[in-house]
C-alpha positions as CSV (number, residue, x, y, z in Angstrom):
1,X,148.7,38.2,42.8
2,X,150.8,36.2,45.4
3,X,150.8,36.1,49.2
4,X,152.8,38.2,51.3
5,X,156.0,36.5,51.8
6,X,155.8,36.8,55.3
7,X,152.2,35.0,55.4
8,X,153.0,32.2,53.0
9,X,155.6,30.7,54.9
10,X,153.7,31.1,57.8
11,X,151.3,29.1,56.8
12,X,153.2,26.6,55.1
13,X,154.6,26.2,59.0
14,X,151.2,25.8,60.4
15,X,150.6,23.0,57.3
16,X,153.7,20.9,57.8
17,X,152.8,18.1,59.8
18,X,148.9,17.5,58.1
19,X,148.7,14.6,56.4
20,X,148.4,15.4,52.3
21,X,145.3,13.3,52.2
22,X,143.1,14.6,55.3
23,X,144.1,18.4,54.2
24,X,142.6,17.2,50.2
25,X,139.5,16.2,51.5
26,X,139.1,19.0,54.0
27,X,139.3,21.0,51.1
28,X,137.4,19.9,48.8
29,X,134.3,19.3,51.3
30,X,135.2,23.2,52.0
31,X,135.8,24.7,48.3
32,X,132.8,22.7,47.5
33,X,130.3,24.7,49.9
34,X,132.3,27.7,48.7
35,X,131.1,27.1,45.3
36,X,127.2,26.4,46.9
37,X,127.4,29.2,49.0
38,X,126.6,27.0,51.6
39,X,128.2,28.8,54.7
40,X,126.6,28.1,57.3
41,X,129.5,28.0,59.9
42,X,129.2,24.3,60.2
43,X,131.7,22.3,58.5
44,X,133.1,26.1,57.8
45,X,135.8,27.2,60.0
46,X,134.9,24.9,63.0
47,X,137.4,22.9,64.1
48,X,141.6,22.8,63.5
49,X,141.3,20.4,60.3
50,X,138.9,22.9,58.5
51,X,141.0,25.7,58.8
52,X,143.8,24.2,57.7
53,X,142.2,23.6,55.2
54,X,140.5,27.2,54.2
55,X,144.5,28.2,54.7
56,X,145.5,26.1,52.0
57,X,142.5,26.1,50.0
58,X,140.5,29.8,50.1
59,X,143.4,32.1,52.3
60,X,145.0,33.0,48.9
61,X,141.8,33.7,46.6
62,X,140.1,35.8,49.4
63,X,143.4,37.6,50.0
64,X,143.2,38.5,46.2
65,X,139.9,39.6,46.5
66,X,140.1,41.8,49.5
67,X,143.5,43.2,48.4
68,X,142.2,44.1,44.8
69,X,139.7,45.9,46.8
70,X,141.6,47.7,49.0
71,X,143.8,48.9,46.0
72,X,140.2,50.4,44.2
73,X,139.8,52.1,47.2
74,X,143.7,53.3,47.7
75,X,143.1,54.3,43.9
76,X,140.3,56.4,44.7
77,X,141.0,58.1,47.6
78,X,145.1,58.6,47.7
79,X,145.1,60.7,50.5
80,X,143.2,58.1,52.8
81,X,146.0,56.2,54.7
82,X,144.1,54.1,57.5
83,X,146.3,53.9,60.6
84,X,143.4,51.6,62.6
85,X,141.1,48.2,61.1
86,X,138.4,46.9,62.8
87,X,137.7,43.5,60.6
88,X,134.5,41.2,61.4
89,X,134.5,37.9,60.7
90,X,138.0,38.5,60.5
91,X,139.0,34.2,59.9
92,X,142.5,33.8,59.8
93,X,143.2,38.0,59.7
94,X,142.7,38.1,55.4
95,X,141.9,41.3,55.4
96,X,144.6,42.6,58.3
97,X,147.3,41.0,55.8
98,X,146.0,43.0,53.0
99,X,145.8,46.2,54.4
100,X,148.9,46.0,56.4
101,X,150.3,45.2,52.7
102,X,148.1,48.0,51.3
103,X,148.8,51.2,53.5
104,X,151.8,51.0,55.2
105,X,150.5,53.4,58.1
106,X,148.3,51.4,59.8
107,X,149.3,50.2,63.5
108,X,146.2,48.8,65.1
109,X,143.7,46.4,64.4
110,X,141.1,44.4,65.9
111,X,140.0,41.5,64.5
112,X,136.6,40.3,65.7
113,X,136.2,36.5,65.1
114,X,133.5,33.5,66.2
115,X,136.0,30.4,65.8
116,X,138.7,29.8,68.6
117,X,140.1,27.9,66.1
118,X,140.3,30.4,63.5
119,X,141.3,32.9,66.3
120,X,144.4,30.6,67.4
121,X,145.6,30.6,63.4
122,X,145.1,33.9,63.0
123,X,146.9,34.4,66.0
124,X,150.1,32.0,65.0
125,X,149.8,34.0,61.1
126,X,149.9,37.7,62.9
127,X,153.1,37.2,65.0
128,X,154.6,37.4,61.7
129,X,153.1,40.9,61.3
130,X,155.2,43.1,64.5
131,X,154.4,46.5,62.9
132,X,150.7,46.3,63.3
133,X,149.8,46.2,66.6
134,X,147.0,43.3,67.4
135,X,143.8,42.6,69.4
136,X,141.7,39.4,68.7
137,X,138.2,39.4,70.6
138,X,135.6,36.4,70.3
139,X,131.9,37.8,68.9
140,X,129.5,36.2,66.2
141,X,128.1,38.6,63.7
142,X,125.1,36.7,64.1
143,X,124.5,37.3,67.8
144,X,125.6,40.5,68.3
145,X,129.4,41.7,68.7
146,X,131.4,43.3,71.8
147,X,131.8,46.9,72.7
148,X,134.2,48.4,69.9
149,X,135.8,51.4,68.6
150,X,135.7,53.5,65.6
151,X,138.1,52.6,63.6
152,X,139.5,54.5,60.2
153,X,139.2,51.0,58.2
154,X,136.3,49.1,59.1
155,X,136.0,45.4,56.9
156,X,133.6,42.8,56.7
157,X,134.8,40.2,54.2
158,X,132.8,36.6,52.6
159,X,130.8,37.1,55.7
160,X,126.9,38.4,54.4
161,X,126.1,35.3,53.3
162,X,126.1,33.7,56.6
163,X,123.2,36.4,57.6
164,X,119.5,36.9,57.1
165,X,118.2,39.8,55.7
166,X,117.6,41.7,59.1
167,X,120.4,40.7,60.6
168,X,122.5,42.1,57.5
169,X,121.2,45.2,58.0
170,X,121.6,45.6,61.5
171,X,125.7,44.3,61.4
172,X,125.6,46.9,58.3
173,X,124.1,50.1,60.5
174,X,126.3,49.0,63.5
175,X,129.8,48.3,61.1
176,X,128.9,52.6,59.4
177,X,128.3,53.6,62.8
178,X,132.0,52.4,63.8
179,X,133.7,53.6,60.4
180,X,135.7,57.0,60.9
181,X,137.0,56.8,57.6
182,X,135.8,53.8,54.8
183,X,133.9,50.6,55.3
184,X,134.9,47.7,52.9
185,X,132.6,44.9,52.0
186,X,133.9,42.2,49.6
187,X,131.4,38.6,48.7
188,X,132.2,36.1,46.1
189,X,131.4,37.6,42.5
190,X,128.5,35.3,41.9
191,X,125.0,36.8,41.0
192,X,123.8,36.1,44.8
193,X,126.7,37.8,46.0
194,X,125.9,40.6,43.9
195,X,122.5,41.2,45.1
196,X,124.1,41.3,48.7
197,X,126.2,43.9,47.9
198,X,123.7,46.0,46.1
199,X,121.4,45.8,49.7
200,X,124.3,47.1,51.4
201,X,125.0,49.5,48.6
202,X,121.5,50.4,48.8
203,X,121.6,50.8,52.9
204,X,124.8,52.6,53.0
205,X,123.8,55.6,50.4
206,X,120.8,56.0,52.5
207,X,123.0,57.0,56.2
208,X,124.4,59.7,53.6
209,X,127.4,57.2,52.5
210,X,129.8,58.7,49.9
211,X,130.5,55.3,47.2
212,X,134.5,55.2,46.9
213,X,134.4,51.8,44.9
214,X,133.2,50.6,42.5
215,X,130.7,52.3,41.2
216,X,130.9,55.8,39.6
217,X,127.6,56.8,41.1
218,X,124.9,56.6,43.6
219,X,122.0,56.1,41.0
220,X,120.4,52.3,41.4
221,X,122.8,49.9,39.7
222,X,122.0,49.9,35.5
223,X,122.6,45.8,35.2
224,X,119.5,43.6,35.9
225,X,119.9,39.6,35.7
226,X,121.1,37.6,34.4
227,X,124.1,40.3,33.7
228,X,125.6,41.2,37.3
229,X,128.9,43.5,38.7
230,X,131.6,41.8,39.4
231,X,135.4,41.3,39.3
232,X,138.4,39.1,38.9
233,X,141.9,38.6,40.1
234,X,144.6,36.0,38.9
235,X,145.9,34.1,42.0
236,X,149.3,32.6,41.7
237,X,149.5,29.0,43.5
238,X,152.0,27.8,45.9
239,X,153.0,23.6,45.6
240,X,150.9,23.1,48.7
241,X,147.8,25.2,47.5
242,X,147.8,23.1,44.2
243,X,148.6,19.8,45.9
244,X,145.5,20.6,48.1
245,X,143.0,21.7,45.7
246,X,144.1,18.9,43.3
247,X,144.5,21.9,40.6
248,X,147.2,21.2,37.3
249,X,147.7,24.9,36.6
250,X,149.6,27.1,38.6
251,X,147.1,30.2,39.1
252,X,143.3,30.4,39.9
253,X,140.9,33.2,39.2
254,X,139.0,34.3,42.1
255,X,135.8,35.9,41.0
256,X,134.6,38.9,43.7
257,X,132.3,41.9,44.2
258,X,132.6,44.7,46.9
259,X,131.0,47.9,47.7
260,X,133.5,51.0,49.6
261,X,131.7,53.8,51.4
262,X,133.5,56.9,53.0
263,X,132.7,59.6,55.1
264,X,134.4,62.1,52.8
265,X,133.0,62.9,50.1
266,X,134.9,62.4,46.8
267,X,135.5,63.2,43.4
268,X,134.3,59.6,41.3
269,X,135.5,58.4,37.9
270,X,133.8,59.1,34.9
271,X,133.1,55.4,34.4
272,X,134.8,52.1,35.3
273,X,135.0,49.0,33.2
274,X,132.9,46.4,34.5
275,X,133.6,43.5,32.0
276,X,137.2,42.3,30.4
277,X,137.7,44.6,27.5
278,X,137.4,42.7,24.0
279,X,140.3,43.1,21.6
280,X,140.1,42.3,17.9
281,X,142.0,43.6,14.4
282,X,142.3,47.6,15.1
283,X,139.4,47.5,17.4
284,X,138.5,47.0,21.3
285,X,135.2,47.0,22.9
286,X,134.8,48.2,26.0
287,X,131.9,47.8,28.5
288,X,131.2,50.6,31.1
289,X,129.3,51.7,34.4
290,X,128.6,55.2,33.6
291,X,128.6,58.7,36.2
292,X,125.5,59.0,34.5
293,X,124.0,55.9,36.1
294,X,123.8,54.0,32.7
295,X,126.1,51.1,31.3
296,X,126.5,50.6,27.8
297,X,130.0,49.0,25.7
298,X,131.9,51.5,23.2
299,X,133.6,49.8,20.5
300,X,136.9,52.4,19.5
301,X,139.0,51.7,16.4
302,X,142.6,53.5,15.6
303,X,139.8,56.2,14.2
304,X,139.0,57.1,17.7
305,X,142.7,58.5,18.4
306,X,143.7,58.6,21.9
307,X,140.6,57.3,22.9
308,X,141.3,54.2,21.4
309,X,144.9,54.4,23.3
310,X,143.7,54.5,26.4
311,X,141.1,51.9,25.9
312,X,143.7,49.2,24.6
313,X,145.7,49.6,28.0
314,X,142.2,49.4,30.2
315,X,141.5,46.3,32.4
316,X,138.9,45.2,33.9
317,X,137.7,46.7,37.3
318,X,139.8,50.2,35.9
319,X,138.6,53.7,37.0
320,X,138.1,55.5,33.2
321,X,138.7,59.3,33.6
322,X,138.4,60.3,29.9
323,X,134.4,59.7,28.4
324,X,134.5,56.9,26.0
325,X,131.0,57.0,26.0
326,X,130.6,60.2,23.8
327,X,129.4,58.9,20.5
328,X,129.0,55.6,21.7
């Protein structure tokens, strides 16, 4: 997955002029506390240096991640075509990009955000953007957030981990309250991360949420540690996003997990893969989050028929309509 075209050469303008050096340890010091989870909005996205360097460093992994997303939920519901986004903790407008790139119809967004700095960026990035219209407000999920609106997209993206328990749940009961249509949460796909989203998970079926994505049900999740749900997307590097992360290859993998809720309810997949599908002389292994509520892998051979046709073309993070579990 690549940038927009539109948003990578914007922010290869805001980029120019930084010294290659500064921008390299900037982002290390910031992919570092990425990797601890250490977000603790100092040394975050304070200041112009550090969000340069999340731009060159983070902006194209956590595009992936919110954009894989977005497409679950596109998949899921293909009648739901979001023509407002209300985004907190919006940073540089990730998740504005995505869905502008993922439903065309949307024309209004506001984008709630702590950092002036961040807000100036994502500013600079959304002039880019004229068919969405734009409104960036100042408000800490931490401390409370302004007067808003319902909006048909609500998003809160890489931002739970910066809250305690209570106050996650309160930003969560405020965020369903404002959400007309689906509410998106995406963390980083690490076990922690995990356990955030099942809370929310966990707090949204209990306000009478319908699950979009990713799970197949509402029964508690079947994976207990050190196994935990999560996904993956292939990023593709520009020059500048290698030259700043000190990378050799030209792609990353940005590991995520997300939870979608709707208002409507919806008909769910039979399963969805949850792991990358295993591959061997006539046979594949598949490993699935069941309607049901269980998990389990099915391993099909060319004896399976179709079954076993469909599962060679499955990936991971795929909706399954057809049952490979029967027999399995």
């Amino acid at each position: 997955m690549e940038l927009p075209r539109a948003l990578r050469l914007a922010v290869d303008r805001l980029l120019e002029r930084t010294p290659l050096a500064e921008l390299q340890r900037a982002s290390g010091l910031l992919s570092a506390r990425y990797r601890a989870e250490l977000r603790d909005g100092r040394l975050h996205l304070d200041g112009d240096l550090a969000v340069k360097a999340y731009l060159a460093a983070r902006l194209p992994a956590t595009y992936a991640a919110v954009r894989a997303s977005f497409e679950t939920v596109a998949d899921g519901l293909p009648d739901f075509s979001p023509k407002s986004l209300l985004d907190i903790g919006a940073g540089p407008g990730t998740a504005l990009w995505a869905a502008a790139d993922c439903w065309r119809a949307l024309d209004d967004a506001v984008l709630v955000e702590a950092s002036a700095a961040v807000r100036s960026a994502g500013e600079a990035l959304g002039g880019e953007m004229p068919t969405v219209s734009t409104r960036w407000l100042a408000g800490d999920a931490t401390r409370g957030l302004p007067d808003l609106a319902p909006a048909d997209l609500v998003t809160l993206c890489y931002v739970l981990d910066e809250l305690d328990l209570a106050q996650r749940a309160a930003l969560i009961e405020r965020l369903w309250a404002l959400t007309a249509g689906v509410l998106v949460i995406v963390e980083p796909g690490t076990p922690a991360g995990w356990q955030r989203i099942l809370g929310a998970r966990a707090q949204l079926i209990a306000a009478g949420a319908h699950l979009v994505a990713p799970c197949p049900h509402a029964a508690p999740c079947p994976l207990a540690p050190p196994d935990w749900c999560h996904f993956s997307r292939r990023v593709a590097r520009s020059r500048l996003h290698r030259l700043a992360k000190g990378g050799d290859v030209p792609w990353e993998d940005e590991k995520y997990i997300f939870v979608a809720a709707a208002r409507q309810a919806l008909q769910p997949p039979q399963a969805r893969v949850i792991a990358p599908p295993r591959g061997g002389k006539g046979m594949v292994t598949v490993k699935l989050c069941k309607a049901d509520g269980s998990a389990a892998e099915r391993r099909l051979s060319k004896r399976d028929g179709e079954n076993f046709r469909v599962a060679r073309r499955l990936d991971w993070g795929d909706p399954v309509q057809q049952d490979f579990a029967e027999n399995g």
